[in-house]
LUMZATOR-801477 format. One record per residue: residue in three letters; z, x, y of N, C-alpha, C in turn. Coordinates in nm, 2 decimals, decimal comma. Atoms other than C-alpha are relative to their C-alpha. Example, Ala and Ser with C-alpha at 12.3 -4.5 7.8 and 13.67 -1.06 7.14 Angstrom:
// LUMZATOR-801477
    r     nup   neast  nnorth    caup  caeast  canorth     cup   ceast  cnorth
  ala    0,00    0,09   -0,12    0,78    1,23    -0,45    0,00    0,09    0,12
  ser    0,00   -0,09   -0,11    0,71    1,37    -0,11    0,08   -0,08    0,11
END
This chain:
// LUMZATOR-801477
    r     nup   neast  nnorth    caup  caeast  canorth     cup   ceast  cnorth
  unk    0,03   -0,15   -0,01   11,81   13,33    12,63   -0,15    0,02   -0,01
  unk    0,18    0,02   -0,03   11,45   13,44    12,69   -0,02    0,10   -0,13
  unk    0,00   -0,11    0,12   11,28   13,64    12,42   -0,07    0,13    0,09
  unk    0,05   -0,15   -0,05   11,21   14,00    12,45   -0,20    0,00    0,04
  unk    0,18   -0,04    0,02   10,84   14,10    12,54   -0,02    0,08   -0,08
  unk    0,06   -0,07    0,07   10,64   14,25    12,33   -0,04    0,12    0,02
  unk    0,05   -0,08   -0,06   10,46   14,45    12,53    0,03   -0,02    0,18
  unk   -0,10    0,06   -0,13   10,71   14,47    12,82   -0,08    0,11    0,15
  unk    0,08   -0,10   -0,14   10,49   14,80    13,04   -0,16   -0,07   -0,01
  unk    0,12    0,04   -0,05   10,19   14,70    13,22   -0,09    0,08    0,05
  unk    0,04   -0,12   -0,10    9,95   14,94    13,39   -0,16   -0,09   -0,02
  unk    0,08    0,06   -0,07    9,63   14,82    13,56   -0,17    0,12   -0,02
  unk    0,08   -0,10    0,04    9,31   15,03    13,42   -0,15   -0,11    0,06
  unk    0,10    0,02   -0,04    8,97   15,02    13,54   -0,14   -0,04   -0,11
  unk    0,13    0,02    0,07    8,64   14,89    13,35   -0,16    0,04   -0,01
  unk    0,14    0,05   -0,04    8,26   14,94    13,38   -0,06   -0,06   -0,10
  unk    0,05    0,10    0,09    8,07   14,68    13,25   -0,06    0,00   -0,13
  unk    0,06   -0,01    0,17    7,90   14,85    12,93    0,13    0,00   -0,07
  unk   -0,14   -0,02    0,11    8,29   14,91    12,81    0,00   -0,11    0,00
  unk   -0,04    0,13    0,04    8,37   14,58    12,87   -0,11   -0,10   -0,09
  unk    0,08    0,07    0,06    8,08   14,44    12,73    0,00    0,03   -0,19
  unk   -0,03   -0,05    0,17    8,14   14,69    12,40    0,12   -0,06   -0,05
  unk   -0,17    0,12    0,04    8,48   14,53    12,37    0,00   -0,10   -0,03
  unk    0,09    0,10    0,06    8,34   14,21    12,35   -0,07   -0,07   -0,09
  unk    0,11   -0,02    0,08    8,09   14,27    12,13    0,13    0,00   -0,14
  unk   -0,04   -0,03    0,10    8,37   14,41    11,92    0,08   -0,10   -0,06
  unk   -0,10    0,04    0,01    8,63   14,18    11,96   -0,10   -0,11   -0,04
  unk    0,04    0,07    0,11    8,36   13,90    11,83   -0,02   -0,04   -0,09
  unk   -0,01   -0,04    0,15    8,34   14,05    11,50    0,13    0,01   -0,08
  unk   -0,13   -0,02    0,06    8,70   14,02    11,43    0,01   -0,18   -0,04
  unk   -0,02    0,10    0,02    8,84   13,65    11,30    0,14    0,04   -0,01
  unk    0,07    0,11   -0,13    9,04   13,50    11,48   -0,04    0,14    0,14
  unk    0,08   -0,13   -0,07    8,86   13,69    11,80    0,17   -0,02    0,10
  unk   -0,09   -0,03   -0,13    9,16   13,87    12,00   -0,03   -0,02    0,13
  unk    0,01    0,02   -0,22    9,22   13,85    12,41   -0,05    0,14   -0,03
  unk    0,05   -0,11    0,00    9,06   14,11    12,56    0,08    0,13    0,03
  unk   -0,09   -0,10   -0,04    9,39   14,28    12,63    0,01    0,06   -0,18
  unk   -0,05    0,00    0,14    9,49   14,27    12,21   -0,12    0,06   -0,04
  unk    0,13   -0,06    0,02    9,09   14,39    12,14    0,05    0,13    0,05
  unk   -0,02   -0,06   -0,06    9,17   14,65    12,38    0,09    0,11   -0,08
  unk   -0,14   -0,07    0,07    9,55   14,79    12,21   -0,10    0,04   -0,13
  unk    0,04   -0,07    0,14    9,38   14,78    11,85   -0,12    0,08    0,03
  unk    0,11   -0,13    0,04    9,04   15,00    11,93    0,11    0,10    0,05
  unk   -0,09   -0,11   -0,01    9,32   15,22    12,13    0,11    0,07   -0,11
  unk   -0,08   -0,06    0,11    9,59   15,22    11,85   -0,10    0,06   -0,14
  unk    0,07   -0,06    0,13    9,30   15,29    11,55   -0,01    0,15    0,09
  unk    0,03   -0,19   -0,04    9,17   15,61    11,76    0,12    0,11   -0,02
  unk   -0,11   -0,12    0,06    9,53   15,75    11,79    0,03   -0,02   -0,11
  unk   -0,08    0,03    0,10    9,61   15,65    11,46   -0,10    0,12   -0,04
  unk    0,07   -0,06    0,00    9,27   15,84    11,41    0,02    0,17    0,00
  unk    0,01   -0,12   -0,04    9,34   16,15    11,59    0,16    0,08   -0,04
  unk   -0,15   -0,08    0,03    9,72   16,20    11,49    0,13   -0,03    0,10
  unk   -0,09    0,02   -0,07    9,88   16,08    11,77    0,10   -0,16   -0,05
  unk   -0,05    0,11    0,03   10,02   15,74    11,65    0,03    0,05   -0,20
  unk   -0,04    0,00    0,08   10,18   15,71    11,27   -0,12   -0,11   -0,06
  unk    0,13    0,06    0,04    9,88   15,57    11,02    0,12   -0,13   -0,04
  unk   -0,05    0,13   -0,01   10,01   15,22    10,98    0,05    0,01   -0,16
  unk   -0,07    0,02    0,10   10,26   15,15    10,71    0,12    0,12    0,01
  unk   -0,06   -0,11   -0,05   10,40   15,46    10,79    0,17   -0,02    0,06
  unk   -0,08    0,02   -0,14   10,64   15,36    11,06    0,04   -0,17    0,01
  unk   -0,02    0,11    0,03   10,60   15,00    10,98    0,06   -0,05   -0,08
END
């Protein structure tokens, strides 16, 4: 039986090189350093967790 995906939607977003390079940068400073897709989800999930749109972790977890 195959296992479920995790993150089963895909969508195809565009870059310019100072974001990607900030990403980077950031995803460095973590241990162990995430892909740049996983870098990517956690600055997006902190912001909405940030602004109200997402549930502050523990919450929902």
């Amino acid at each position: 039986m195959a296992r479920p995906q995790l993150y089963p939607v895909k969508k195809v977003i565009g870059f310019d090189e100072s974001m990607l390079k900030a990403v980077d940068e950031w995803r460095r400073g973590r241990t162990p350093i995430p892909t740049v897709s996983e870098a990517i989800r956690q600055i997006l999930a902190k912001h909405l967790r940030q602004k109200g749109y997402l549930p502050k972790r523990g919450a929902a977890e």
